[in-house]
C-alpha positions in Angstrom: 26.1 -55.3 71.2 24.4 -52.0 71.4 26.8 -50.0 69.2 26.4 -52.9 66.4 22.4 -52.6 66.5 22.7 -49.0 66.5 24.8 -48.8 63.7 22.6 -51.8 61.9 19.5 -48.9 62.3 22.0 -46.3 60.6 22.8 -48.3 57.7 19.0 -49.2 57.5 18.0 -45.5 57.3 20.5 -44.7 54.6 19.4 -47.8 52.7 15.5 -46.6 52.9 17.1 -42.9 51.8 18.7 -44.5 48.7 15.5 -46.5 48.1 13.4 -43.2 48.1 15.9 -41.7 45.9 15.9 -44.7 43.2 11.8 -44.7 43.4 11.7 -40.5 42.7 14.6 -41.3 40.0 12.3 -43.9 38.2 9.1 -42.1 38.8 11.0 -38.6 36.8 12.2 -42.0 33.9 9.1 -43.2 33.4 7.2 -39.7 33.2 10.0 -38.6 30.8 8.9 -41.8 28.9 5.6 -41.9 28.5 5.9 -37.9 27.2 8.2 -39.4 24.4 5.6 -41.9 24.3 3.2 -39.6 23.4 4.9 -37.5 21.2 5.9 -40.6 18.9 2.5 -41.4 18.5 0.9 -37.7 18.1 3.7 -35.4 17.1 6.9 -35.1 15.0 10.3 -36.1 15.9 13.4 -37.3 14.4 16.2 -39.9 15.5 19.9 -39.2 15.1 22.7 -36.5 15.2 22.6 -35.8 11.7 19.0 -35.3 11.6 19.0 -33.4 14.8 21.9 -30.5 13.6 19.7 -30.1 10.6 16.5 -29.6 12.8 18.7 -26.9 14.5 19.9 -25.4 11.2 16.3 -24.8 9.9 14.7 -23.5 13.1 12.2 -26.5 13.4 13.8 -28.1 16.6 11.4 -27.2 20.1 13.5 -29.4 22.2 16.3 -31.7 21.9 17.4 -34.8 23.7 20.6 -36.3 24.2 21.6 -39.7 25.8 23.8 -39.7 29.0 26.6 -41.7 27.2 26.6 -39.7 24.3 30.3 -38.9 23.8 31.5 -35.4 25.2 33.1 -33.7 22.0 29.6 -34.4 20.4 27.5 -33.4 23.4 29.3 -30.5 23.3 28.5 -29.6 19.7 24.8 -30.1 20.1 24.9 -28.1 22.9 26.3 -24.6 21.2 24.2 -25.4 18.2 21.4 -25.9 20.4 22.3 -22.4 22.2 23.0 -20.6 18.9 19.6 -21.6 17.7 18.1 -21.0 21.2 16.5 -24.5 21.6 16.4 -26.3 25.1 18.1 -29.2 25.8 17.3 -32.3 28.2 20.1 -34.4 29.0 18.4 -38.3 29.2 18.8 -40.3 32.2 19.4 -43.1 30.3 21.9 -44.6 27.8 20.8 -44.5 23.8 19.8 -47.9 23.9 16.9 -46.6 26.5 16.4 -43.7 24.4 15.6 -45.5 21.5 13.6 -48.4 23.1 11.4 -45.2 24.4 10.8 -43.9 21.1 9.5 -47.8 20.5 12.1 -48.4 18.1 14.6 -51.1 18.4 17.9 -49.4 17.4 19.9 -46.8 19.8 19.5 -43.2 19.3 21.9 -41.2 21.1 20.1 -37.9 20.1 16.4 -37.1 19.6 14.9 -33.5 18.5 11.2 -33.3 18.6 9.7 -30.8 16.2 6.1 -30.9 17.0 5.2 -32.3 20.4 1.7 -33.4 19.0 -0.2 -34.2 22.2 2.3 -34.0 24.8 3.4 -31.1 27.0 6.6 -32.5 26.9 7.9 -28.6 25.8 6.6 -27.3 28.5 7.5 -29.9 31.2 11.1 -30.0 30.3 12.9 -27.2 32.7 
């Protein structure tokens, strides 16, 4: 009996610890958010992979973002275009479908390059 409660308060503490973890995860989401938030309404960005390698190409990117399932081989090639052209990039906790539904739109987006954060400090925040 004692051995069973003890080990009920051990699986209680690691259930609180994964709770803590899930809240900080969610609080980092939804201030990533409402940044893209703000840069959709005040600043410049553009949706896609196509637009995005272009964005390199010209030197206008500041920052781009990429989907967690984007697939690997493209990832990859954002990635050394990104570094060739000395941009930052932020790997999104989320899939493209929450990428694009934080951009307000209601199509997926695996990749998203912002050009001019408007308000936001979005640049900045991003390490």
């Amino acid at each position: 009996q004692g051995i069973n409660a003890e080990y009920m308060g051990v699986l209680r503490w690691c259930a609180s610890l994964s709770e803590l973890k899930m809240v900080k995860r969610n609080k980092n989401a939804e201030n990533i958010n409402a940044r893209l938030q703000l840069v959709v309404k005040s600043g410049k960005y553009q949706l896609g992979l196509g637009a995005t390698l272009k964005a390199i190409r010209q030197s206008k990117a500041k920052l781009v973002i990429i989907a967690n399932n984007c697939p690997p081989l493209r990832k990859s090639e954002l990635e050394y275009y990104a570094m060739l052209g000395k941009v930052p990039v932020h790997h999104y906790s989320g899939n493209n479908i929450d990428l694009g539904t934080a951009c307000g739109k209601f199509f997926t987006s695996t990749t998203m390059t912002i050009i001019d954060a408007g308000d936001s400090d979005i640049i900045r925040a991003m390490p």
